[in-house]
N, C-alpha and C positions, 0 to 999 in steps of 0.2 A: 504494500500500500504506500502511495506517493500521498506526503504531506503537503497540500498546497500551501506556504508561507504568505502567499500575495494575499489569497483571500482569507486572512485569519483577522476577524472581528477585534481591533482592541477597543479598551474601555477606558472612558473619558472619565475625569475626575468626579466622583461625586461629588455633588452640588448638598449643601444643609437639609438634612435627613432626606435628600432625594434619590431613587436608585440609580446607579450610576447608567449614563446612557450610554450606548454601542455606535461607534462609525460606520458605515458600509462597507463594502471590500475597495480595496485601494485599485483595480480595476476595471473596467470596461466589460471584459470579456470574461465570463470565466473560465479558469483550466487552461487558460493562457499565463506561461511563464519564462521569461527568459531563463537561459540556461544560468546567466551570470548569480540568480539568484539560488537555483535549485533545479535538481532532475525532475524532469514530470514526464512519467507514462505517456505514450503516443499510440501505439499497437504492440498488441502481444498476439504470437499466434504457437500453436502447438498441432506440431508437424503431422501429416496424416501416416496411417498406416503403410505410405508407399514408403518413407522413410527407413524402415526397419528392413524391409523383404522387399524390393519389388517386383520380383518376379512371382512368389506366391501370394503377394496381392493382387498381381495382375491374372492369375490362375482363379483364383477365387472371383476375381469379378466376372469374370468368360462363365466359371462355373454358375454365379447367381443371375446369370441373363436367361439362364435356359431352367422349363418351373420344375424337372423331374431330381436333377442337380444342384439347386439352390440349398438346402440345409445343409449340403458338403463344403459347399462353396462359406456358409456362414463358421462352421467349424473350423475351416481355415481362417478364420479372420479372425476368430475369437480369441489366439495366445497372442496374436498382435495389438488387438486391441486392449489387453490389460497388459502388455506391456508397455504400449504407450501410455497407460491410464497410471501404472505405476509410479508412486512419489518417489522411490531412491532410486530409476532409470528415465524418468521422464524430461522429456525437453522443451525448451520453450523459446523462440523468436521473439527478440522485445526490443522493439524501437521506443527512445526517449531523446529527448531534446539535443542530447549530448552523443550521442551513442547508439550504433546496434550492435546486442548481444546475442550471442549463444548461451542461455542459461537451463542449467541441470540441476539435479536432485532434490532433495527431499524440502531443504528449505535454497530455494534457487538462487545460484550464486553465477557470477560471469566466468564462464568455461572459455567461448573466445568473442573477442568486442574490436569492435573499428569503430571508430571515433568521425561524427560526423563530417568534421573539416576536410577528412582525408577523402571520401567517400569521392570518385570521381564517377563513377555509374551505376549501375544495377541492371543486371539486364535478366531474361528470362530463359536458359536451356534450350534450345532449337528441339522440339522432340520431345521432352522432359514433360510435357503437359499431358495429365492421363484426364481425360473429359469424367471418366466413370466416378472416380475420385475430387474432380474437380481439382488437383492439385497437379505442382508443378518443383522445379528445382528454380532457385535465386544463383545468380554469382553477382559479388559485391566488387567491383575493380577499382583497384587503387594502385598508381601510380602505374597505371597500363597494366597490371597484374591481377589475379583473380585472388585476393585475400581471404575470404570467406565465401562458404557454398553453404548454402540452405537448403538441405533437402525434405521436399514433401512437403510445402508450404500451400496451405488452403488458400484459393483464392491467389494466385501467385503475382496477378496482374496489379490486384486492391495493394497488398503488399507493398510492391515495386512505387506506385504512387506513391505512396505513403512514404518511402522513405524517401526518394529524390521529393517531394516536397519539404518535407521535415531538412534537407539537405541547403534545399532553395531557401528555403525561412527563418532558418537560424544559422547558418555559417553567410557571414559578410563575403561580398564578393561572391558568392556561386549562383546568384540569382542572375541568370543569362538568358535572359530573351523567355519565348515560350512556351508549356511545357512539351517534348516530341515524344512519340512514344516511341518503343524498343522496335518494332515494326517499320517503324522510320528513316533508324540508321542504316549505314551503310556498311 
């Protein structure tokens, strides 16, 4: 849990046996925070079953398209999915003001983080997209090199926004022009 600092109510002097009265939040928007002040959550996402297996994820999904093989198809998917659901193996994708993590276990700590300044792309896996899962692989490139990969990210497209925005909005200087998508480049 992120403590917003910005919107923390302080309390004005009280006044002769009056109760003391409260300011408003000191801004505009709320859950807006510069980083200068403090980290605040932006997105967090926890990787899909393609993450772990993908290939007997992708068995199991062939297998639940068709109704006489569906419950085979479900028992395959079911030690995956309490592995992902697992606290001392579980993973978690978290964008904040400052920073995207790789964060794991039980009480989730930064396993591996790039720092928003550096962040020169994100782009989306050629291939990587399984429609059935709705999920895809990230690569994060920094300084022409692929520093971090995210595999099995729900929604991989939402993601990618998310973070070249978050990139665009708080690192000075990257806000360049407007936004293109991965499909774009060359």
């Amino acid at each position: 849990m992120v403590f917003d600092r910005s919107q923390q109510v302080t309390a004005a002097t009280p006044t002769a046996g009056k109760p003391s009265a409260a300011t408003g939040p000191r801004q505009a928007v709320a859950g807006l925070m510069p980083p200068q002040v403090d980290e605040a959550l932006i997105r967090e996402a926890w990787p899909s079953v393609l993450d772990r297996s993908a290939g007997l994820a992708t068995l199991a999904s062939k297998l639940i398209r068709s109704v006489a093989l569906a419950p085979l198809g479900w028992g395959l998917l079911a030690p995956l999915f309490a592995l992902r659901l697992a606290p001392f193996l579980c993973k978690r994708y978290t964008l904040t003001n400052r920073r995207l993590m790789v964060r794991r276990g039980l009480r989730p700590r930064p396993a591996q983080q790039v720092e928003l300044k550096d962040i020169d792309d994100v782009r989306l896996v050629p291939g990587s997209y399984n429609p059935f899962f709705r999920a895809g692989t990230l690569e994060v490139v920094v300084k022409g090199q692929v520093a971090l990969t995210l595999g099995g990210v729900p929604e991989p497209e939402g993601f990618r926004h998310a973070v070249v925005n978050a990139v665009k909005a708080w690192v000075p200087g990257k806000a360049n022009g407007p936004f293109q998508p991965a499909s774009a480049t060359k």
